[in-house]
Residue frames as a rotation matrix with the C-alpha (Angstrom) as fourth column:
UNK 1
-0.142 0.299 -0.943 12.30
0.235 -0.916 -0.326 -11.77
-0.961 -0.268 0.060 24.76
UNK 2
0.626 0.446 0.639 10.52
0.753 -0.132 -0.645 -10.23
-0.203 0.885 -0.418 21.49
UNK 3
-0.418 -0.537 -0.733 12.10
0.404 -0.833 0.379 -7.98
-0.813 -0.138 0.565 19.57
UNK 4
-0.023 0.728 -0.685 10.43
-0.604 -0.556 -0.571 -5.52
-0.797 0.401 0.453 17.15
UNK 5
-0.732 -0.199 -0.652 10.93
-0.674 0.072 0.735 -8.00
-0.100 0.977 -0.187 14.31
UNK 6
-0.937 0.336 -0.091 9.15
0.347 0.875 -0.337 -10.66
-0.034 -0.347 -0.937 16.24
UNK 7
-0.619 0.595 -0.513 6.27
0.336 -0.390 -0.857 -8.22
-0.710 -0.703 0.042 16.90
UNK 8
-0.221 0.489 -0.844 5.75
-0.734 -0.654 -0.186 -7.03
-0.642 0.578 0.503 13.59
UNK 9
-0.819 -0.178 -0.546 6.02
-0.426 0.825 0.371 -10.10
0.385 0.536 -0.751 12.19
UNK 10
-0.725 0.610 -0.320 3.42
0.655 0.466 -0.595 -11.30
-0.214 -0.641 -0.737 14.81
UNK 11
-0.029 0.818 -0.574 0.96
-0.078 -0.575 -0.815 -8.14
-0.997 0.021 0.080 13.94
UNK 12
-0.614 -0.037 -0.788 1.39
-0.789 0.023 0.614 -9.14
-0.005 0.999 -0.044 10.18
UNK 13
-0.817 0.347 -0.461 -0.23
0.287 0.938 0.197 -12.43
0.500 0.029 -0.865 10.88
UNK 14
-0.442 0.858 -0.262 -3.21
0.522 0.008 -0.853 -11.24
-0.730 -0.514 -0.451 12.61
UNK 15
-0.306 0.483 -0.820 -3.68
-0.600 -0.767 -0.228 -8.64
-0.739 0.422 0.525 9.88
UNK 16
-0.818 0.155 -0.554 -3.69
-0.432 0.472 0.769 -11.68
0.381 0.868 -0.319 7.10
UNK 17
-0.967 0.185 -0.176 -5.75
0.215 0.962 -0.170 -13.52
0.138 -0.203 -0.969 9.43
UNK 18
-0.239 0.862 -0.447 -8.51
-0.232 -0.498 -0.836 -10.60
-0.943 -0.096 0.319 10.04
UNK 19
-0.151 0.580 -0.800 -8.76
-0.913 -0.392 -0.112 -9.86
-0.379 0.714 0.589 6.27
UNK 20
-0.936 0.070 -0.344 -8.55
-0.108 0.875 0.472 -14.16
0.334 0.479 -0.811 5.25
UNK 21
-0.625 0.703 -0.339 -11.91
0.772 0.492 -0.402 -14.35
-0.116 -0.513 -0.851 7.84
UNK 22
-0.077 0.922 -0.379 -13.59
0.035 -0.378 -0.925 -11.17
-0.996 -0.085 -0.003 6.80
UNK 23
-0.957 -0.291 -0.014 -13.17
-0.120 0.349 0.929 -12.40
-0.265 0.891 -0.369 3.12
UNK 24
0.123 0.914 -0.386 -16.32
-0.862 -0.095 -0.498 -12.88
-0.492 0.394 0.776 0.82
UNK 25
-0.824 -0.495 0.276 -16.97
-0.336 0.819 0.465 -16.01
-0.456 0.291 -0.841 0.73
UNK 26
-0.038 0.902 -0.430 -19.68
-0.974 -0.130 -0.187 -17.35
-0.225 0.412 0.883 -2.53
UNK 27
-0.746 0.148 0.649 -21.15
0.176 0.984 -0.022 -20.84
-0.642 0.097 -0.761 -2.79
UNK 28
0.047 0.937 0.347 -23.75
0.204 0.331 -0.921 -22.15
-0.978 0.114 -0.175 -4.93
UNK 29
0.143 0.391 0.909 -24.66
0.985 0.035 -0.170 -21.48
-0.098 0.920 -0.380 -8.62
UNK 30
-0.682 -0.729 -0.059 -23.49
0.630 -0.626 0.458 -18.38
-0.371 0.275 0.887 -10.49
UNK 31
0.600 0.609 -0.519 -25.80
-0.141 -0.558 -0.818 -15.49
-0.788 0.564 -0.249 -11.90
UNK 32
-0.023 -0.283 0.959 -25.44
0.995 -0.095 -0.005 -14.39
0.093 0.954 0.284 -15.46
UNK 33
0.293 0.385 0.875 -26.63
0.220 -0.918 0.330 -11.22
0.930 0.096 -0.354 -14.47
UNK 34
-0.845 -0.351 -0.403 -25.33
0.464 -0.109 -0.879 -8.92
0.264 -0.930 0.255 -11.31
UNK 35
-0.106 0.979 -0.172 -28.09
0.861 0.177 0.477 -8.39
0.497 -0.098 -0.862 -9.33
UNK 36
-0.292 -0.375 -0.880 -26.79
0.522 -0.833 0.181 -4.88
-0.801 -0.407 0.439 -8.41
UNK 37
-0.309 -0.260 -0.915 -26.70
-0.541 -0.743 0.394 -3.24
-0.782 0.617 0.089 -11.71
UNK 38
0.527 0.814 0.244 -27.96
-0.310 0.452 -0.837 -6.14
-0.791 0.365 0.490 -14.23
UNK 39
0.138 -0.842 -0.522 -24.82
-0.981 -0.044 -0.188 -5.79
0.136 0.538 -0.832 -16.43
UNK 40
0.807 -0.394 -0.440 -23.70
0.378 0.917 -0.128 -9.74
0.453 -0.063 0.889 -17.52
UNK 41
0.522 -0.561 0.643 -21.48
-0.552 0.352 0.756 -11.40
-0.650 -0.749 -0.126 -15.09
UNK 42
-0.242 -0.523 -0.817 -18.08
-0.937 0.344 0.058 -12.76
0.251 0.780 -0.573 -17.54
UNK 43
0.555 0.023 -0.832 -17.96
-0.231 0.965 -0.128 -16.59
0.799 0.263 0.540 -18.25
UNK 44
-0.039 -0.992 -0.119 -14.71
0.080 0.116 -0.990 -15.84
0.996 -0.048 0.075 -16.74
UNK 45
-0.564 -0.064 0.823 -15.40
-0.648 -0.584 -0.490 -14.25
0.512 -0.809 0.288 -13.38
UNK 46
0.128 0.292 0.948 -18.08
-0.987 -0.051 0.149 -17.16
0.092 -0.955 0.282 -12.99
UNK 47
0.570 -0.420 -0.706 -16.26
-0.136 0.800 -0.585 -19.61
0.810 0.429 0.399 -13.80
UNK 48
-0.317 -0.938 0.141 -13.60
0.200 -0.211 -0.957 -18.47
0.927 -0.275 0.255 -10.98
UNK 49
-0.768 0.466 0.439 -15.81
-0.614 -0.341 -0.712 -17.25
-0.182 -0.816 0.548 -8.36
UNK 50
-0.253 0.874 -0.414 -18.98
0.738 0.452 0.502 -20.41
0.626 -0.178 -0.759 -7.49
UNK 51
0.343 0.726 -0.595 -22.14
0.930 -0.350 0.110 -18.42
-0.129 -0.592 -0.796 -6.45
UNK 52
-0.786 -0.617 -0.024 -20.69
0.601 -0.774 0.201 -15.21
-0.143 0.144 0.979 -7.80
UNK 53
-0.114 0.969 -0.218 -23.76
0.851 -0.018 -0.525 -12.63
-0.513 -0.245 -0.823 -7.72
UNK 54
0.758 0.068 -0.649 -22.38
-0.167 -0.942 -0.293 -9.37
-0.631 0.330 -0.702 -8.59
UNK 55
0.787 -0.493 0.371 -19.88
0.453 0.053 -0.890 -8.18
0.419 0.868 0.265 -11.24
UNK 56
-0.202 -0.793 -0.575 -16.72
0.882 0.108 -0.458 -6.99
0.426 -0.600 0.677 -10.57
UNK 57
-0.541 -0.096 0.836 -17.63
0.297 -0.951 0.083 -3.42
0.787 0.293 0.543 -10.00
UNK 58
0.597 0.769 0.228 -20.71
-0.334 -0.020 0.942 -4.31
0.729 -0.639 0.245 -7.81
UNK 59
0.639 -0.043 -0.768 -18.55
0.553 0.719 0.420 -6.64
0.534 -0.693 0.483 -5.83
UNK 60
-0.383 -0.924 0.006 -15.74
0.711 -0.299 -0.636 -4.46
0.590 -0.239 0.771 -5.31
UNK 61
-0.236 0.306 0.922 -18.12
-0.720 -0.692 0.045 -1.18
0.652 -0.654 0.383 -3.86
UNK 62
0.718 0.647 -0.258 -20.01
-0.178 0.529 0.830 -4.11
0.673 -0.550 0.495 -2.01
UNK 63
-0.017 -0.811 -0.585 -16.34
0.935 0.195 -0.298 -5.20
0.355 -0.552 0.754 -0.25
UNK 64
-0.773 -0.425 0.471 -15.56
0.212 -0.873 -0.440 -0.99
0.598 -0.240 0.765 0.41
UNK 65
0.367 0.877 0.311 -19.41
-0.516 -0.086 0.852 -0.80
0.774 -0.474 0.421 2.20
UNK 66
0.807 -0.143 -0.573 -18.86
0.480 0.724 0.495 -3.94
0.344 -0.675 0.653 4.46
UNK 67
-0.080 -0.718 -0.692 -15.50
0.951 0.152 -0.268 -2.35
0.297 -0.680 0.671 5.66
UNK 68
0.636 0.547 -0.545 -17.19
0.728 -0.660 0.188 1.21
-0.257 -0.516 -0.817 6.07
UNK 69
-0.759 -0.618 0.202 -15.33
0.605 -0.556 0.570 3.02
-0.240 0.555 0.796 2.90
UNK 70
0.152 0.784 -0.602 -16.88
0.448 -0.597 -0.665 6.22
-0.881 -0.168 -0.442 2.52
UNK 71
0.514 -0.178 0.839 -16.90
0.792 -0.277 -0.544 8.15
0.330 0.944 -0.002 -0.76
UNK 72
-0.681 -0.587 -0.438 -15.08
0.539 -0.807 0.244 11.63
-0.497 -0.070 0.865 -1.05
C-alpha cells in the first residue's frame, strides 16, 4: 500500500520527466547572431549549447511562450 511519501515521490518523477521531454533541444551549427533580436550570441553560450539560435534573453521568452506564460 502507498503512502503519501510514495505518491509524492512518484508525482515528482513525472514532473522531472514532463519538463526533461518538453526541454529545448538544439543540434547543428551555432549562430553568431540571435535571430530574434540580432544581438551576438557569447562564444560561451555557443560553445555550451550546439545549434544555439537565440541569445539568452530570446531563448528564455521563447521557453515562457511554448509553455503559455503570459505577460502582466
Amino acid at each position: 500500500m502507498a503512502d503519501e511519501i510514495d505518491i509524492a515521490q512518484e508525482r515528482i518523477e513525472a514532473d522531472l520527466a514532463a519538463r526533461i521531454a518538453s526541454r529545448t533541444v538544439y543540434t547543428g551549427i551555432s549562430a553568431k547572431e540571435c535571430e530574434d533580436c540580432g544581438e551576438d550570441i557569447p562564444e560561451d553560450r555557443r560553445k555550451a549549447v550546439d545549434g544555439v539560435k537565440l541569445c539568452k534573453l530570446c531563448g528564455d521568452l521563447a521557453e515562457l511562450k511554448a509553455k503559455g506564460v503570459r505577460r502582466g
